[in-house]
C-alpha atoms as an extended CHARMM CRD file, in Angstrom:
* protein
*
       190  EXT
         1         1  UNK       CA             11.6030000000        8.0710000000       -7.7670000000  PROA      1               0.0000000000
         2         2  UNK       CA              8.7340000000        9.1100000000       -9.9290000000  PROA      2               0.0000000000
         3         3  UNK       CA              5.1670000000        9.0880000000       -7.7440000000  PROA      3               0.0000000000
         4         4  UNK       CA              1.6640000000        8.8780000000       -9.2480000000  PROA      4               0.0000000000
         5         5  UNK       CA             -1.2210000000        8.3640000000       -6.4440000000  PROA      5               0.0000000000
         6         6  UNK       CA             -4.2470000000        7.2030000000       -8.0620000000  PROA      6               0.0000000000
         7         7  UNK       CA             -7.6160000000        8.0510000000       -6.3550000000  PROA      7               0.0000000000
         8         8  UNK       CA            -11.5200000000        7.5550000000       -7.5330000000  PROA      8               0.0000000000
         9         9  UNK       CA            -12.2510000000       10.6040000000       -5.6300000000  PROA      9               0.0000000000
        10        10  UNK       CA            -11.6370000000       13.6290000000       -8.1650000000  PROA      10              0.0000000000
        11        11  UNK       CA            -11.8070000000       16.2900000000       -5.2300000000  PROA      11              0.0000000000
        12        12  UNK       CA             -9.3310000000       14.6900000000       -3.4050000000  PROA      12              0.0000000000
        13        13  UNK       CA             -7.1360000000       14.6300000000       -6.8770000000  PROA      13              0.0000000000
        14        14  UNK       CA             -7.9240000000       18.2160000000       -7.3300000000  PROA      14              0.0000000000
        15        15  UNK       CA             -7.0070000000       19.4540000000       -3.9820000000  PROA      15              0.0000000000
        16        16  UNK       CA             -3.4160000000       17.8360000000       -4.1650000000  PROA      16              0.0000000000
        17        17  UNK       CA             -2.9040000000       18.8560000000       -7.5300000000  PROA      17              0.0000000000
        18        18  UNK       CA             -3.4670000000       22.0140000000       -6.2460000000  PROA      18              0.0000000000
        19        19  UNK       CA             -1.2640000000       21.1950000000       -2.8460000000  PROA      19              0.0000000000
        20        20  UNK       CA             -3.5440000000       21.3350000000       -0.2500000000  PROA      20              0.0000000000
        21        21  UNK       CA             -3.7050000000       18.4240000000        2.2830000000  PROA      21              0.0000000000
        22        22  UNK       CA             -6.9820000000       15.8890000000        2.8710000000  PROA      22              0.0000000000
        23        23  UNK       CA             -5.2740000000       13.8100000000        5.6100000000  PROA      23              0.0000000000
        24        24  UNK       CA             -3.6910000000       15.0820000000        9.3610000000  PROA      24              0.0000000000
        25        25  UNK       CA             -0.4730000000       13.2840000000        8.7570000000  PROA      25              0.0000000000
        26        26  UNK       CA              0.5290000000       15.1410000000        5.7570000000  PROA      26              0.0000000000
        27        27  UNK       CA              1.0610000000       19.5770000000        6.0560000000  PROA      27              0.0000000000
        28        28  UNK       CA              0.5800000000       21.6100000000        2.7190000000  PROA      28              0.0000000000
        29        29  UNK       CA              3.9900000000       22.0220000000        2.6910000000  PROA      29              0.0000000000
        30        30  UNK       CA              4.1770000000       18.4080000000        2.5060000000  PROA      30              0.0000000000
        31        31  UNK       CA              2.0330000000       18.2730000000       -0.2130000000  PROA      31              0.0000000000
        32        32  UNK       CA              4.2910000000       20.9090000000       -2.1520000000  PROA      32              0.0000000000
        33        33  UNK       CA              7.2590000000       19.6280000000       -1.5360000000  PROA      33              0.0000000000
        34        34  UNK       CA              6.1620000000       16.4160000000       -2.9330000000  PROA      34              0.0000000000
        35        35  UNK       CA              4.4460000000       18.2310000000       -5.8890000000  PROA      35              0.0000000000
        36        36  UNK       CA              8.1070000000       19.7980000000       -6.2170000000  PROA      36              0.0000000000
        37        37  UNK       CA              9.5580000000       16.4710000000       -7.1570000000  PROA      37              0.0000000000
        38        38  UNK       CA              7.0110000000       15.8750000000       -9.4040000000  PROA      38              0.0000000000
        39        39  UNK       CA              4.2870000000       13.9310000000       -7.8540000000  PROA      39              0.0000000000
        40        40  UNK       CA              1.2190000000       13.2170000000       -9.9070000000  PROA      40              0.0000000000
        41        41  UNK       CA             -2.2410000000       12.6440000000       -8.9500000000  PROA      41              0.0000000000
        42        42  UNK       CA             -5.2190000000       11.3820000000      -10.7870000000  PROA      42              0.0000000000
        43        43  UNK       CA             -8.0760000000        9.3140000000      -11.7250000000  PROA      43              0.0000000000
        44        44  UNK       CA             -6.6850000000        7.3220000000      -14.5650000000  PROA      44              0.0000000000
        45        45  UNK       CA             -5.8840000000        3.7940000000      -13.8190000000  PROA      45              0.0000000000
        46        46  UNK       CA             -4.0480000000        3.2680000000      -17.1670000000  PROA      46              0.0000000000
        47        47  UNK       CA             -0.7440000000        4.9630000000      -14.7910000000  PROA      47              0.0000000000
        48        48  UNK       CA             -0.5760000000        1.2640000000      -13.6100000000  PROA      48              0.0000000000
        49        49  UNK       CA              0.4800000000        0.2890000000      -16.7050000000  PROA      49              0.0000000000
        50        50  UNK       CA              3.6710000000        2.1100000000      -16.5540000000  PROA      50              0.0000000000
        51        51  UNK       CA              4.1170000000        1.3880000000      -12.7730000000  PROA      51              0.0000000000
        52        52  UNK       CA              6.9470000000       -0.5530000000      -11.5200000000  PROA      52              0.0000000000
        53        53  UNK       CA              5.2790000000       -0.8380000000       -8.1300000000  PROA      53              0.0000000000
        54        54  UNK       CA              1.9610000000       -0.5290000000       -7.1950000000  PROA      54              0.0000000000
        55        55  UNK       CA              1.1780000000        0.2310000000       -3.1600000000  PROA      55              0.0000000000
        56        56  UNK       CA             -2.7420000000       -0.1400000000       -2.6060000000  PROA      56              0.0000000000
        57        57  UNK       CA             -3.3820000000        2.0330000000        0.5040000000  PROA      57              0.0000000000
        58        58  UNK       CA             -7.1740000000        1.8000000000        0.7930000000  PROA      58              0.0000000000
        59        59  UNK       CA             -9.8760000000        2.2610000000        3.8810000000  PROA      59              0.0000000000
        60        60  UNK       CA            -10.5640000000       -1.0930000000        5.8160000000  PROA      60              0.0000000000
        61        61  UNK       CA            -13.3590000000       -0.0430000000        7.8820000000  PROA      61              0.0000000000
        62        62  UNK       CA            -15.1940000000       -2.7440000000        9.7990000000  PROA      62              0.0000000000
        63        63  UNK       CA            -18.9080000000       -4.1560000000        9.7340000000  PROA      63              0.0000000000
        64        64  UNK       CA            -21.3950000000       -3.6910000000       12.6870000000  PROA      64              0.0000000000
        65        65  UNK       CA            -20.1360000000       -7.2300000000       13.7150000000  PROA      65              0.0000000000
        66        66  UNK       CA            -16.2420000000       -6.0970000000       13.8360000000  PROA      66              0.0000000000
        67        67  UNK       CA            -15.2950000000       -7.3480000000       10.7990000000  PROA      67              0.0000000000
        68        68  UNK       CA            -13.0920000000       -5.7540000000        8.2880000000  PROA      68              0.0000000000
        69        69  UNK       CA            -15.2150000000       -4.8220000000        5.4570000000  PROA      69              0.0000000000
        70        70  UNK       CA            -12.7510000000       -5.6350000000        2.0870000000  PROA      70              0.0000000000
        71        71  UNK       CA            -15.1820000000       -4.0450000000       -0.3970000000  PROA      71              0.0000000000
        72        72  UNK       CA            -12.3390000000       -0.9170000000       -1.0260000000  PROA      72              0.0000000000
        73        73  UNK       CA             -9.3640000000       -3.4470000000       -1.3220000000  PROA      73              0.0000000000
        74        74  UNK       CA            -11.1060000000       -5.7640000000       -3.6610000000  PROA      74              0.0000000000
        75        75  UNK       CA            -11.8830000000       -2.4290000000       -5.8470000000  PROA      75              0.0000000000
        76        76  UNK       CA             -8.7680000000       -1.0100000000       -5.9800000000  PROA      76              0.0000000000
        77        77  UNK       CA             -7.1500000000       -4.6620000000       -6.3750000000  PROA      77              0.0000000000
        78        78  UNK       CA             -9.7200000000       -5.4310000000       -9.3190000000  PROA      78              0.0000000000
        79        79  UNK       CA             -8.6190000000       -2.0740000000      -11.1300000000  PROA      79              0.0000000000
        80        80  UNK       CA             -4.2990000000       -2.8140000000      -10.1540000000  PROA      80              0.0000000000
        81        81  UNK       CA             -5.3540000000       -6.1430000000      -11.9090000000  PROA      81              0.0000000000
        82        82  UNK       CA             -6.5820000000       -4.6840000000      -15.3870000000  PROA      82              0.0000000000
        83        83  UNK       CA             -3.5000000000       -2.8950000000      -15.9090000000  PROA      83              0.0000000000
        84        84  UNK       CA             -0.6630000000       -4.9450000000      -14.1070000000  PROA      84              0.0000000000
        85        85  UNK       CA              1.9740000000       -5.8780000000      -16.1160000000  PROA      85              0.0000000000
        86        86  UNK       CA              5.0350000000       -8.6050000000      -15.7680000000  PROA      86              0.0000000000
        87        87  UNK       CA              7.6400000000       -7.7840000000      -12.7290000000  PROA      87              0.0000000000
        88        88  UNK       CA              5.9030000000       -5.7780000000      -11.1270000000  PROA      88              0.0000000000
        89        89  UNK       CA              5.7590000000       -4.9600000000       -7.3510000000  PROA      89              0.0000000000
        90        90  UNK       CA              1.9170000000       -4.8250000000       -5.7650000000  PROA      90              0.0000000000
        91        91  UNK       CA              2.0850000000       -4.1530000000       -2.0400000000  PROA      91              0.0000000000
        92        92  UNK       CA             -0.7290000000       -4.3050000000       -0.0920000000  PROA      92              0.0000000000
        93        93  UNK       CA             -0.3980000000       -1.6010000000        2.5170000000  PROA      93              0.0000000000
        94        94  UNK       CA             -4.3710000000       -1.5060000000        4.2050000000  PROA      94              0.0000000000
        95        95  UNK       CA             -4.9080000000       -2.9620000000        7.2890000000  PROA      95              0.0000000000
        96        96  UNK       CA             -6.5070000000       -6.1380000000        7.5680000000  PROA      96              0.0000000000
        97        97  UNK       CA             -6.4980000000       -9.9280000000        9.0120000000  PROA      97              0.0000000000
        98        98  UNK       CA             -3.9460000000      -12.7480000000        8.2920000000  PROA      98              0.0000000000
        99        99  UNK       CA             -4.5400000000      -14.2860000000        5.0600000000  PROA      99              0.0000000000
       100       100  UNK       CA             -6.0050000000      -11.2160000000        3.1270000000  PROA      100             0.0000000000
       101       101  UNK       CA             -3.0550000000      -10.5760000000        0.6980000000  PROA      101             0.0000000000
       102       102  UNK       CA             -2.9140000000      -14.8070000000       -0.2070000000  PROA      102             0.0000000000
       103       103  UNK       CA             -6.5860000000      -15.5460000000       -0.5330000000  PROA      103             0.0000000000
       104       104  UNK       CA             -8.1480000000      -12.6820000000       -1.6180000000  PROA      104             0.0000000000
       105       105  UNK       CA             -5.4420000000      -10.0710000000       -3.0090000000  PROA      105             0.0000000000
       106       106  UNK       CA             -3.8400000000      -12.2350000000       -5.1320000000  PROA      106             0.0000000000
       107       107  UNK       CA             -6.8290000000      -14.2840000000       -6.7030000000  PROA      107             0.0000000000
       108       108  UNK       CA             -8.2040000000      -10.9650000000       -8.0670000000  PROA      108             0.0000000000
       109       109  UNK       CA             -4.6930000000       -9.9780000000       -9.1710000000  PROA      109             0.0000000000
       110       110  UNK       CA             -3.9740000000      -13.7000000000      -10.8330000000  PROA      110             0.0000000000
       111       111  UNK       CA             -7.6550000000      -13.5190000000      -12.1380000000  PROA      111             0.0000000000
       112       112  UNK       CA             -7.5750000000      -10.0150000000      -13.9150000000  PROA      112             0.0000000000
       113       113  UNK       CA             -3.9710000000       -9.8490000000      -15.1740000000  PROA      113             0.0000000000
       114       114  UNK       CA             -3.4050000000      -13.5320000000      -16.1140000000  PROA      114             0.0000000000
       115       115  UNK       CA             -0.2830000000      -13.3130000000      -14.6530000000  PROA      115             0.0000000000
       116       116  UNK       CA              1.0820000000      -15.7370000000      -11.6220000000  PROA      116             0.0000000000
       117       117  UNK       CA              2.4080000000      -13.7190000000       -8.1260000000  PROA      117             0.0000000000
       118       118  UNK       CA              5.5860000000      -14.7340000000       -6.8490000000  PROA      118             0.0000000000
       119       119  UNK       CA              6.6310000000      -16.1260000000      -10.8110000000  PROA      119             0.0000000000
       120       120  UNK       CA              5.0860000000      -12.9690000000      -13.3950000000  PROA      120             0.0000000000
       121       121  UNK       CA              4.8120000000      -10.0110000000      -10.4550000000  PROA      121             0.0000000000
       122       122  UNK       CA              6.1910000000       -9.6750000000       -6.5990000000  PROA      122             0.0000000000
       123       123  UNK       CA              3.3020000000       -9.9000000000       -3.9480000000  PROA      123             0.0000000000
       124       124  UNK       CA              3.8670000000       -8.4880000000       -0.4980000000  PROA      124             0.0000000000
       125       125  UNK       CA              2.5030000000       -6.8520000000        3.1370000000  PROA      125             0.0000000000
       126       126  UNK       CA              3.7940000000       -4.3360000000        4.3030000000  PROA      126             0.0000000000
       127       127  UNK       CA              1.0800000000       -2.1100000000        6.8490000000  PROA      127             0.0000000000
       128       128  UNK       CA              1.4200000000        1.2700000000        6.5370000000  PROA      128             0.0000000000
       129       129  UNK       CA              2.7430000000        2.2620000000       10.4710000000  PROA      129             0.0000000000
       130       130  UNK       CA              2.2130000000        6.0800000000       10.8670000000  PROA      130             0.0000000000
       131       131  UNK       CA              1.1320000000        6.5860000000       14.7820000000  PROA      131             0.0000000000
       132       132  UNK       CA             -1.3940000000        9.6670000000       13.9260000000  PROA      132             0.0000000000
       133       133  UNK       CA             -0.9240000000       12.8060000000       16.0440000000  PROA      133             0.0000000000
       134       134  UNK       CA              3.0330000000       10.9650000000       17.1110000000  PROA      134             0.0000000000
       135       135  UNK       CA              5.5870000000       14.0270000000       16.3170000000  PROA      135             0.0000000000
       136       136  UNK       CA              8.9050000000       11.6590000000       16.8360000000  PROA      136             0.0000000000
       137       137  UNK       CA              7.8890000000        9.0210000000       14.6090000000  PROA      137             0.0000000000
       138       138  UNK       CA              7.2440000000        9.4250000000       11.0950000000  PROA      138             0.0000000000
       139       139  UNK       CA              7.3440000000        7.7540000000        8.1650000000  PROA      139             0.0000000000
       140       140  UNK       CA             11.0950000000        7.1990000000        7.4630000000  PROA      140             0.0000000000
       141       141  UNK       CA             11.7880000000        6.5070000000       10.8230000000  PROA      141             0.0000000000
       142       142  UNK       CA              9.0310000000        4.3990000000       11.6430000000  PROA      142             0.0000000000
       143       143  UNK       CA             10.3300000000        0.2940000000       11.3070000000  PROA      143             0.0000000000
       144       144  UNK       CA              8.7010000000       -0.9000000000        8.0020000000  PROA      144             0.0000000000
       145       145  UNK       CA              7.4150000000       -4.4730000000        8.4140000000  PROA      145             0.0000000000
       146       146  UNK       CA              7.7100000000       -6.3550000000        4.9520000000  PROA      146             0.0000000000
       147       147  UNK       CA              6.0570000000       -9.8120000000        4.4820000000  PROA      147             0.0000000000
       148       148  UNK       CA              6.0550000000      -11.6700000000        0.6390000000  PROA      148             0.0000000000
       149       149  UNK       CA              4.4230000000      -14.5360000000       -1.0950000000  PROA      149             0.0000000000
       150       150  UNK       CA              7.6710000000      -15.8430000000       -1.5600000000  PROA      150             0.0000000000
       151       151  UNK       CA             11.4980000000      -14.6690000000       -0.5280000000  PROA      151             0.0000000000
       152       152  UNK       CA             12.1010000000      -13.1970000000       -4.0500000000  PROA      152             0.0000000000
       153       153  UNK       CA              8.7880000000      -10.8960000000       -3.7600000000  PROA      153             0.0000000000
       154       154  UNK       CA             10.1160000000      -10.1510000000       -0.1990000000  PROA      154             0.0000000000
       155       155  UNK       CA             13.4650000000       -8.9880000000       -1.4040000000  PROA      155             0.0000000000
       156       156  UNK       CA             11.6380000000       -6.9710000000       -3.9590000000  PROA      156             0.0000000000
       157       157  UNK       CA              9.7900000000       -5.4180000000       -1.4420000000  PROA      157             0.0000000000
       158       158  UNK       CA             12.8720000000       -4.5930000000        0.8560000000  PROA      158             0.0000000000
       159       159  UNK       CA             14.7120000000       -2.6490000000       -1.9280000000  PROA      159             0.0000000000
       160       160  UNK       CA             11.5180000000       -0.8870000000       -2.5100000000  PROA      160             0.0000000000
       161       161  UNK       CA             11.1410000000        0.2960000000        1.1470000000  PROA      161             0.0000000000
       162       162  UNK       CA             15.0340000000        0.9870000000        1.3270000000  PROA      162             0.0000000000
       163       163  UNK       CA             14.3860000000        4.0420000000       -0.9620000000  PROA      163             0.0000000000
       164       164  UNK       CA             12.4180000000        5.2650000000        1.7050000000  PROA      164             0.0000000000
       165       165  UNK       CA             12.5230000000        4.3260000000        5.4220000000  PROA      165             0.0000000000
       166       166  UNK       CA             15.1870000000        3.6530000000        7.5730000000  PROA      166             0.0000000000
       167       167  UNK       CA             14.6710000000        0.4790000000        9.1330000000  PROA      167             0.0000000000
       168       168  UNK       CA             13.0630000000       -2.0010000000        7.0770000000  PROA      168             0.0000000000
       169       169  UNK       CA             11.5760000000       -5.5540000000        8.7780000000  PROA      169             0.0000000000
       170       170  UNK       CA             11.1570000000       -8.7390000000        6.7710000000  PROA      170             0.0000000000
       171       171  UNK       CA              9.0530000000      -11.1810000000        7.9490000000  PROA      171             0.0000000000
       172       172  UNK       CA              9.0690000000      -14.9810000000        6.7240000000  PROA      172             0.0000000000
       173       173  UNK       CA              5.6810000000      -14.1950000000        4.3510000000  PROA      173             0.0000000000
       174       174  UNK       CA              2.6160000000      -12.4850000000        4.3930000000  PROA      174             0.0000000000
       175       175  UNK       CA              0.1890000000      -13.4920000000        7.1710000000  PROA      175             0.0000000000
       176       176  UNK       CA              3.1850000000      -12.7270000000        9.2060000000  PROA      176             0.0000000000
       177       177  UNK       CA              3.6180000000       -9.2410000000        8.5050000000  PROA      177             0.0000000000
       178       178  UNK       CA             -0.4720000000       -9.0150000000        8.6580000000  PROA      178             0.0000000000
       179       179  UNK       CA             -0.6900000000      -10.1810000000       12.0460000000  PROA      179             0.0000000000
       180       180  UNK       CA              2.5740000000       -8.0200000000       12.7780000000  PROA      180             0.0000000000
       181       181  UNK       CA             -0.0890000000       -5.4940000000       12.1630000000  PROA      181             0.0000000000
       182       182  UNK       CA             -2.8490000000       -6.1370000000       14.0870000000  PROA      182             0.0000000000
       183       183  UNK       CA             -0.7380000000       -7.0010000000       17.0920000000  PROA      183             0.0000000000
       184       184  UNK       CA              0.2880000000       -3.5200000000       17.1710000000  PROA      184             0.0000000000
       185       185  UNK       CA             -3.1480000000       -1.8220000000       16.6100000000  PROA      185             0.0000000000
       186       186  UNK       CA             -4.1950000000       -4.5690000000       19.9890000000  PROA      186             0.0000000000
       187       187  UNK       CA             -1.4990000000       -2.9110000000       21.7850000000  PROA      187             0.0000000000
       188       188  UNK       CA             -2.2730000000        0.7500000000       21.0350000000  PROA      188             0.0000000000
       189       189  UNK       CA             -6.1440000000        0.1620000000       21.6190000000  PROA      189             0.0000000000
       190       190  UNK       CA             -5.2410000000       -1.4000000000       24.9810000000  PROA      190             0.0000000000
């Protein structure tokens, strides 16, 4: 499988083009080994174009009132958007409440690409479930929760996960899979 990570941040590019690590979760020799298969990273969006799936993995921080602030998903969905092309795969990986990936991911993505999810591209959930400083759970053997606009986008989504976890977890759509999500951040903040 051929990897490009797109980033607007062109030190964070640099340093894992040069295989050092930003992020706890992921060792240099991590980053080399995935350099070694021929990982890519940059600041040019145009790789969407030749992407069959596109993960958006961005920030969700929230407000001073507790709300999730969706300025860094609507960005990085705006830009997926100008370069998306017919059957793809867009996941939406961030974490966030019930209904983002329907009302507001796919809008901008239907908007931008004039292209319909679930008929033109695959929509789907699926929250990114690394348990930060957790040695015996990782990312392939970590359950990977998979929700879908419809059940075609979720099968789409399942063979894309296959390729890389062990246990993959369809839901019946989206919101499920989003409040999947949140139920387990409750539990771990309790």
């Amino acid at each position: 499988m051929s990897v490009v990570g797109l980033d607007t941040d062109e030190e964070v590019v640099a340093s894992l083009s040069n295989g050092e690590s930003h992020i706890d979760d992921v060792d240099t020799a991590g980053v080399a080994e995935m350099l070694a298969a021929g990982f890519v990273a940059t600041t040019d969006s145009t790789c969407i174009g030749s992407s069959d799936v596109i993960v958006i993995c961005v920030p969700t921080p929230l407000d001073a009132d507790g709300t999730p602030n969706l300025k860094e998903i609507k960005a990085a969905t705006s830009t997926v958007s100008e370069h998306l092309q017919p059957d793809s795969l867009v996941v939406l990986e961030s974490t966030t409440y019930p209904g983002t990936t329907e009302d507001t991911v796919r809008p901008l993505l239907e908007d931008g690409s004039r292209l319909t999810a679930g008929i033109d591209f695959n929509l789907a959930y699926s929250p990114e479930r690394i348990d930060p400083g957790n040695p015996e759970w990782g990312l392939r053997n970590t359950p990977k929760i998979v929700g879908g606009l419809t059940p075609s986008c979720i099968e789409r989504a399942v063979e894309f996960y296959d390729q890389i976890v062990d246990t993959v977890v369809p839901t019946t759509g989206l919101r499920e899979a989003e409040f999947a999500k949140l139920l387990e951040n409750t539990y771990r903040h309790v």
